[in-house]
C-alpha positions in Angstrom: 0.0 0.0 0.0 1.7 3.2 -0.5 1.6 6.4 1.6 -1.1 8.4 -0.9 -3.3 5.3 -0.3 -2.8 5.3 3.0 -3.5 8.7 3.5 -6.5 8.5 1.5 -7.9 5.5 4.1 -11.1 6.0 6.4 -10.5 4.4 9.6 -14.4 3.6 10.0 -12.8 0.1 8.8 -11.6 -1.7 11.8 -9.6 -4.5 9.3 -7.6 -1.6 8.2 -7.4 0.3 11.3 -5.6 -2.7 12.1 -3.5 -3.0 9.2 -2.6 0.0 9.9 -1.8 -0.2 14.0 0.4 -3.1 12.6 2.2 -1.0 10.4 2.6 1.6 13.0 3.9 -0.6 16.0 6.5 -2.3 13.5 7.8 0.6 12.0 7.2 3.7 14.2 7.9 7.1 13.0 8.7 5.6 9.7 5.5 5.6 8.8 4.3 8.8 8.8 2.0 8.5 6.6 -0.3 6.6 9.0 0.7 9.0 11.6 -1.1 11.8 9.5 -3.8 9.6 9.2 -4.1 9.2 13.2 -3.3 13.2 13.1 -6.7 13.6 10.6 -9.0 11.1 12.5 -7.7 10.6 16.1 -11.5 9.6 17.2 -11.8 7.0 14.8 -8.5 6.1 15.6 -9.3 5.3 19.2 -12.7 4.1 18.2 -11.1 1.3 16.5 -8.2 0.9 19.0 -11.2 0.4 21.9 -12.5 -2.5 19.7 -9.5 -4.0 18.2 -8.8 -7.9 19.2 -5.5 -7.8 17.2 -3.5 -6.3 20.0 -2.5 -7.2 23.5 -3.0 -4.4 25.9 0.9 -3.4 25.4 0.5 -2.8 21.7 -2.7 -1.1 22.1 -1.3 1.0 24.7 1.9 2.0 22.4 -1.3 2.8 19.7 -2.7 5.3 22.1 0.2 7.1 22.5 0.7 7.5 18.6 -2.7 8.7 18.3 -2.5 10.9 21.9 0.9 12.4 19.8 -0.6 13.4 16.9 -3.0 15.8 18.9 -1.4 19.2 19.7 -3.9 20.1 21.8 -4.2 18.9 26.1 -7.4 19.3 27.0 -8.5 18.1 23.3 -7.1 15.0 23.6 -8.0 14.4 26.9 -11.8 14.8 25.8 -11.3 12.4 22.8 -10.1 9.8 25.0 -13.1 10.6 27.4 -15.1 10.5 24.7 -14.2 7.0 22.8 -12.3 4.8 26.1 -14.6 3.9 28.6 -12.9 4.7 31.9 -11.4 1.0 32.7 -9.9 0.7 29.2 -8.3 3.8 29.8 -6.8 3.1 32.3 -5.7 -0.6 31.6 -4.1 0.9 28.8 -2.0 3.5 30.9 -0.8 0.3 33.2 0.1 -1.5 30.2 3.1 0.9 29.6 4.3 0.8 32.9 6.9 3.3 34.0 8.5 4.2 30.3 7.3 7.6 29.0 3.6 8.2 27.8 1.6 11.5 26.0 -1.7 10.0 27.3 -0.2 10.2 31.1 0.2 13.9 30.7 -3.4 14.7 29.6 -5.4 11.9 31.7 -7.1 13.4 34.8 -5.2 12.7 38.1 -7.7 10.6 39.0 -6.8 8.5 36.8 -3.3 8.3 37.1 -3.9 7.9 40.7 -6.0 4.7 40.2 -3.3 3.6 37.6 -0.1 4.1 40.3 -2.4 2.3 42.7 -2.9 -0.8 40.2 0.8 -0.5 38.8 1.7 -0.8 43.2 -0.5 -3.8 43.2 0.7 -5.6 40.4 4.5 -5.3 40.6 4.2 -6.3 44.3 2.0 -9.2 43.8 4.8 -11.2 43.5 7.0 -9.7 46.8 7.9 -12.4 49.0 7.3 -9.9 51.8 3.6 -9.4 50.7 2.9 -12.3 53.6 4.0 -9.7 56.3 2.1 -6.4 55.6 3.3 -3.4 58.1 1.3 -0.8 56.9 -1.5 -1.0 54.9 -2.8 1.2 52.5 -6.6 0.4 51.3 -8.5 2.1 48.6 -11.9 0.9 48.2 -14.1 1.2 44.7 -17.6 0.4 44.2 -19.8 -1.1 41.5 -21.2 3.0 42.0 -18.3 4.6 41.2 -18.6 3.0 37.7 -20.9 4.4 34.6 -22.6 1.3 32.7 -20.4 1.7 29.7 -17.9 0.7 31.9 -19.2 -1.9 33.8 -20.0 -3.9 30.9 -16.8 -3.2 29.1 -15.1 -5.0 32.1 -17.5 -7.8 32.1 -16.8 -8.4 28.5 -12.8 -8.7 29.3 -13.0 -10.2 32.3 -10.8 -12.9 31.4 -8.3 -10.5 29.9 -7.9 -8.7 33.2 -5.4 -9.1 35.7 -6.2 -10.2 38.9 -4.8 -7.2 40.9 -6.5 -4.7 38.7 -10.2 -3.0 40.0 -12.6 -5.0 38.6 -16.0 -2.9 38.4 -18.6 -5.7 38.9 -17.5 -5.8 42.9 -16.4 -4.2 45.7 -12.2 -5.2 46.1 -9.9 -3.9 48.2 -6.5 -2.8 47.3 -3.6 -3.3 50.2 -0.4 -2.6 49.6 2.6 -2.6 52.3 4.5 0.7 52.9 6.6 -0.9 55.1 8.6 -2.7 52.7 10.8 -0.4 50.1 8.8 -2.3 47.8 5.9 0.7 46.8 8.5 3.7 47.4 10.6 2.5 44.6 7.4 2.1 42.5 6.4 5.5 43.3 10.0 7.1 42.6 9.8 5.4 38.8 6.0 7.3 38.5 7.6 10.6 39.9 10.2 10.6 37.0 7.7 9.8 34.4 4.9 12.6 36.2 7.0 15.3 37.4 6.2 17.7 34.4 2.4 17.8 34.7 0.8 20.8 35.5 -0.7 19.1 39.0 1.7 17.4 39.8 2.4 18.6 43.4 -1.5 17.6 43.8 -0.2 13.9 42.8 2.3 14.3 45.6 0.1 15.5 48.1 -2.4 12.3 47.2 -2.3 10.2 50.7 -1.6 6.8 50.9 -2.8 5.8 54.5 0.0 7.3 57.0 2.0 8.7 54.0 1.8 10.8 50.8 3.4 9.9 48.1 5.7 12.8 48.7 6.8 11.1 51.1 7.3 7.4 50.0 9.8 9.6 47.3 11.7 10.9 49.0 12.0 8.0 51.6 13.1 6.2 48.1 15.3 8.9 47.4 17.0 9.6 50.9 17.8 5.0 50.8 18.7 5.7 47.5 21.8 8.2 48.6 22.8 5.3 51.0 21.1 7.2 54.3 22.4 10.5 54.4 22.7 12.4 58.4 19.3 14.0 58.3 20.9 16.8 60.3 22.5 18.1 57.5 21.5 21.5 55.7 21.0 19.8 52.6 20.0 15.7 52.9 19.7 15.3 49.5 21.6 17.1 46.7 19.6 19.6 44.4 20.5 17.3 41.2 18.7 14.1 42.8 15.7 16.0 43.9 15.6 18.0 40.2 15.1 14.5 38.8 11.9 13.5 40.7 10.9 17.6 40.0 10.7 18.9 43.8 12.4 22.0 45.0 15.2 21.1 46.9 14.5 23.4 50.1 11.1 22.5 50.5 12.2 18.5 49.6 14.9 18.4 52.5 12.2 20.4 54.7 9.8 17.6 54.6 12.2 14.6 54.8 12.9 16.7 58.3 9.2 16.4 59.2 9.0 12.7 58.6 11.8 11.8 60.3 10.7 13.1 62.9 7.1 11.6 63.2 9.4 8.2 62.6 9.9 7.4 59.1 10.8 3.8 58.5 14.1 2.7 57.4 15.2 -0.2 55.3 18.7 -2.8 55.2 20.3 -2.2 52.3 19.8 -5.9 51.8 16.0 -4.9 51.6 16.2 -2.4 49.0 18.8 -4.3 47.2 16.0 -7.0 47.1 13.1 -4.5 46.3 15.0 -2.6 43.2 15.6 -6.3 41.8 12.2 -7.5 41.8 11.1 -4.3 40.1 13.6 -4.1 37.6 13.3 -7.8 36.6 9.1 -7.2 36.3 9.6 -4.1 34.7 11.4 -5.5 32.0 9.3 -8.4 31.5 6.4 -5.2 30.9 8.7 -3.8 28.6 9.5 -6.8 26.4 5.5 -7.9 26.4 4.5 -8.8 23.1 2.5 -5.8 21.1 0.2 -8.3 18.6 -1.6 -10.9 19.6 -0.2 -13.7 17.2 3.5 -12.7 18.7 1.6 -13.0 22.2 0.3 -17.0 20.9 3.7 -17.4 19.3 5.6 -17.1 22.7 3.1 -19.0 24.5 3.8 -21.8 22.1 7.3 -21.7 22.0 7.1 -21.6 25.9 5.1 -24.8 25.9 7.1 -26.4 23.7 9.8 -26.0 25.9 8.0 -27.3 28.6 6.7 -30.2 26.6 10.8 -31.0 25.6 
């Protein structure tokens, strides 16, 4: 197909909408011609992408952010995804990319991302050896009312697709996560470095999480990340570390002051050393997830025919 034809396409079609996210996830910016295309029609675009069955939830989610791109305009895009995602998808798509950089992060509403740094917590400690021996719990608790009807049954219909430590909207579920393992902080430090330039921001920071913000949890990340500093110091942590989560670096070592003293809880380096492993190692397993779904049944195979050998 060449690029006047592509140009030219209507993606009302979800067969070539497909073709065409295909195209796109194999070949990136080298296909600009689709890009225009997504830049023309970013509704349809997302129309299709919210009923495609060609893509796992990574690819779709790497979609999004094409489309999201191609719309100069905030609070445009952040009504067309209002408009054509029903609230779960949305959101399920956001998780999908993990901690690497996303357009559709900066224009969601912070109640969304909130809900997606709770489910990201949830899902890359579901596999913590510590989860047995919960400190400090944090709980967030959604109802079947918090939920329109569009999005209710759009959860029903995946239901199967869904990971078990994401909100499902046809019950009540309780989310619990342990602050007292270095676990979370480290999950929130990777969402501070992807966050830190949106315009609320320090409204994201001030978001509780039971007995701490997640101000708080970042800079307790940060302060075991410089290897324990002497908290009586003028300066606990160094401008450069603190520009790179975006907090001011007066106001930063002021509040690490603050929760030291209420009694902030500090972790063997054995423990962190532990924590930042499990994380990387799940993180990169997010990363390397399969876009399509025939490369998704294509590993399955191969990984069952390994088993089978």
């Amino acid at each position: 197909m060449t690029s006047r034809a592509i140009i030219k396409s209507d993606l009302s079609d979800q067969a070539k909408a497909e073709k065409h996210f295909r195209e796109v996830l194999k070949h990136g910016a080298n296909r600009p011609d689709i890009l225009a295309v997504f830049a023309e029609q970013p509704s349809a675009a997302l129309a299709r992408l919210n009923d495609t069955k060609a893509l796992t939830d990574r690819g779709a989610a790497d979609i999004l952010d094409e489309v999201v791109g191609q719309v100069p305009n905030n609070a445009r895009a952040r009504e067309l995804l209002e408009q054509e995602l029903p609230p779960e998808r949305l959101r399920q798509l956001l998780l999908a990319r993990g901690d690497l950089y996303s357009s559709a992060a900066y224009v969601v509403s912070l109640t969304d991302i909130v809900q997606v740094v709770l489910a990201d917590m949830g899902e890359q400690m579901a596999g913590d050896e510590n989860e047995e021996q919960p400190a400090q719990v944090i709980e967030r608790e959604i109802s079947e009312t918090d939920l329109s009807i569009e999005d209710r049954a759009f959860a029903r219909e995946r239901q199967a697709d869904m990971d078990e430590h994401l909100i499902p909207p046809s019950a009540p579920q309780k989310i619990q996560l342990d602050i007292d393992s270095p676990a979370p902080l480290y999950i929130l430090l990777d969402w501070a470095h992807k966050l830190k330039d949106r315009d609320d921001y320090e409204e994201f920071l001030a978001t509780n999480l039971g007995r701490y913000s997640i101000l708080q949890c970042i800079l307790l990340a940060l302060w075991h990340e410089a290897r324990c500093p002497d908290i009586s110091e003028n300066e606990i942590l160094e401008s450069g570390v603190l520009d790179n989560a975006g907090l001011d670096t007066e106001e930063a070592n002021d509040a690490l002051r603050d929760l030291f003293a209420s009694g902030a809880p500090i972790f063997s380096r054995a423990e962190i050393e532990d924590a930042r492993f499990n994380l990387s190692k799940r993180r990169k397993e997010q990363k390397q997830a399969p876009t399509m779904v025939d490369e998704a049944r294509d590993v399955a195979a191969q990984v069952k025919d390994e088993l089978d050998f």
